[in-house]
N, C-alpha and C positions, 0 to 999 in steps of 0.2 A: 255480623259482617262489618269489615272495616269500613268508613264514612267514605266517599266518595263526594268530590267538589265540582260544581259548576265554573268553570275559569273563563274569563275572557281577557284576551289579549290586545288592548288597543294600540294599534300599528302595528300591525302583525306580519306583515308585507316589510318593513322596514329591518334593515341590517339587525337592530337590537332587538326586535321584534320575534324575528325568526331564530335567533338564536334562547330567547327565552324558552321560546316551544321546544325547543331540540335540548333544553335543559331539562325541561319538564319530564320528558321521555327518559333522558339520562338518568335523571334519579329517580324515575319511576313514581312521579308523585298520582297522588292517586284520584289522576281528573276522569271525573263521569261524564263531562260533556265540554267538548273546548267550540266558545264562540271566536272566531279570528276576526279583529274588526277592523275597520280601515275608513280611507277618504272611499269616493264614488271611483275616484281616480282608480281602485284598484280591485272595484267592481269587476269577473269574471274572473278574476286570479285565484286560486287556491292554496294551500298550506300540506303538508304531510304530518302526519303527528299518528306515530304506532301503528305504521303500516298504511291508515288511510287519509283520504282526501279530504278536506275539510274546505268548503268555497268560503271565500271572505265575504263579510256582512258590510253594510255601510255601519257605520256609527253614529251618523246622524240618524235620531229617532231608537237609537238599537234601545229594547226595552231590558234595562238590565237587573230588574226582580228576578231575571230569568238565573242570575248570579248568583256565587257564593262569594267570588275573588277576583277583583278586574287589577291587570296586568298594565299601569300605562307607561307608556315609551314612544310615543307620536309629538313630542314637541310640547315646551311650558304653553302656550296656548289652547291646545286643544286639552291638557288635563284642567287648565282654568275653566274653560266651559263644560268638560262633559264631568268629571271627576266628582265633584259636589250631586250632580245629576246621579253618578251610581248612586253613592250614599244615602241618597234619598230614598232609593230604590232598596236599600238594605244590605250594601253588599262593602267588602271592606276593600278597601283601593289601595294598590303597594303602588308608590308612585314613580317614576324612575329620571323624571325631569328636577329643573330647579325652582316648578315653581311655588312649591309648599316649602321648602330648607329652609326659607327664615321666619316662617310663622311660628309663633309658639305654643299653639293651640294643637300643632301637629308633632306628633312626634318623628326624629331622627333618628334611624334604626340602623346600628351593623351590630348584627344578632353577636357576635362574638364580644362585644363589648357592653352593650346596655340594653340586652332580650330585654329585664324586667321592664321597660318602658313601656312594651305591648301591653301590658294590663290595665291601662290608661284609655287603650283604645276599643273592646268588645270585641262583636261580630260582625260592626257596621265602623267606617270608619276611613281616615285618610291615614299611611304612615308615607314616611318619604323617607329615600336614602340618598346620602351622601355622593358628590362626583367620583366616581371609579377609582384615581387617585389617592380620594383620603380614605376610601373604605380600606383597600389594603394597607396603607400607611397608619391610619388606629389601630387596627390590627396587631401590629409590629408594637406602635407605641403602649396599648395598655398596660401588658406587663411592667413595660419600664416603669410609667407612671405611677403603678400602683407599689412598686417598690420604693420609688427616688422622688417619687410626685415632680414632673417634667415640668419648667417653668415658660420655655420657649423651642421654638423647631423650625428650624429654618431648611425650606425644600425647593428644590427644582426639580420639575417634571417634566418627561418625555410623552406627550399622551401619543397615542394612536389616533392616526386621521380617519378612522373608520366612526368613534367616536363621535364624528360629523356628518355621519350617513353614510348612502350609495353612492351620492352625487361626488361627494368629496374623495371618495374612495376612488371614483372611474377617472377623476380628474389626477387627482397624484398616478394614476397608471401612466396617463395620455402624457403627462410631462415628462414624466420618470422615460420614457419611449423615445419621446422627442430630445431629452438631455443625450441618454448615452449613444441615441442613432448621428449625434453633432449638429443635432438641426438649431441649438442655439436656444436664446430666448422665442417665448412665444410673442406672435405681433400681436396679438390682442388685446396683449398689456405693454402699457408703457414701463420705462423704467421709473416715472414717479407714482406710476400704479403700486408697483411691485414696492418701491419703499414706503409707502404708506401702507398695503394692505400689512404684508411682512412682519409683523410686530411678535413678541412674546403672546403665548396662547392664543394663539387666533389665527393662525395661514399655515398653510402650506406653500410655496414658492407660488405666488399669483394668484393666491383663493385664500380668502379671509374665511376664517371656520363662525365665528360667532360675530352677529350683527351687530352694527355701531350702536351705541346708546346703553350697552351694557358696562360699560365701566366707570367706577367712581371717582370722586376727585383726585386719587392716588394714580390713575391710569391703569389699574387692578378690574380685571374681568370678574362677572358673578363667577365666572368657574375657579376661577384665583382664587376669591374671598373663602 
């Protein structure tokens, strides 16, 4: 009989969250048991996954020996505390935040470019991938490089504001509403709001996506780097 996986999904309630479940299905991976986990906040809410209901778990305390594969997408904070916690527990962590990418003890995974790296890590274990951007953009580059070996790449990216969540997602609507009904600027921001929020990688017209204290002395976001 083919293996069958225990998975759980931390942030499962969460834009990125729910869409990993609905990948999961897509290709038919083959989970025996999906935990959905979340804050308390989202306590009585449920998940769909192959037809049935699945009630979301808290993840404080969630005991995860119960695992074979924890899914996280909840924010670099919460895989800092709970993430090491699976591990412990014996379960191998795909991580989907920033905050393992420049550890070196972890490995950096887009399976099309450097699979062999997973053999570094077992059955138990942290791997982290790359910002959505560069995953597709190695991609593209391997080949090149492994022909012409690439010295330099110089990119500008378009992300998607969903990338920021629900919240950022409801907000670019409620603007996006207010812009073409001529309602103007929003009063809740100033115009020196809106020029300091505004900057490369980080807003959308009056909502800064990633919080201050993330960029280097270059003026370069971790998600830049």
């Amino acid at each position: 009989m083919d293996r069958q996986f225990a998975v759980a999904v931390v942030g499962a309630t969460g834009l990125v969250g729910e869409t990993m479940i609905n990948v999961l299905e897509e290709r038919s991976f083959p989970v025996g048991q999906l935990f959905p986990l979340a804050s308390n906040r989202s306590l009585g809410h449920s998940v769909s996954f192959r037809g049935r209901s699945y009630p979301v778990s808290e993840l404080e305390g969630f005991d995860f020996a119960q695992c074979d594969l924890a899914l996280f997408s909840a924010g670099a904070a919460v895989s800092r505390e709970h993430a090491p916690r699976a591990v412990a527990a014996g379960c191998l962590v795909i991580d989907n935040t920033s905050e393992f990418r420049y550890q070196d003890s972890v490995p950096l995974i887009v399976p099309e470019v450097n699979l062999q790296a997973l053999e570094s890590v077992g059955r138990s274990g942290i791997v982290a991938n790359p910002n959505c951007s560069t995953i597709q953009l190695v991609v593209a580059l391997k080949p090149l490089h492994d022909e012409a070996r690439l010295e330099r790449v110089e990119v500008a990216t378009y992300q998607s504001v969903s990338g920021a969540g629900r919240e950022s997602v409801e907000e670019l609507a409620r603007q996006s509403i207010a812009a073409l009904s001529g309602k103007g600027a929003d009063a809740r921001w100033s115009e020196a709001d809106r020029l300091q929020l505004c900057t490369p990688h980080r807003c959308i017209p009056g909502k800064r996506l990633h919080p201050r204290g993330d960029e280097d002395r270059l003026g370069d976001s971790q998600d830049s780097r």
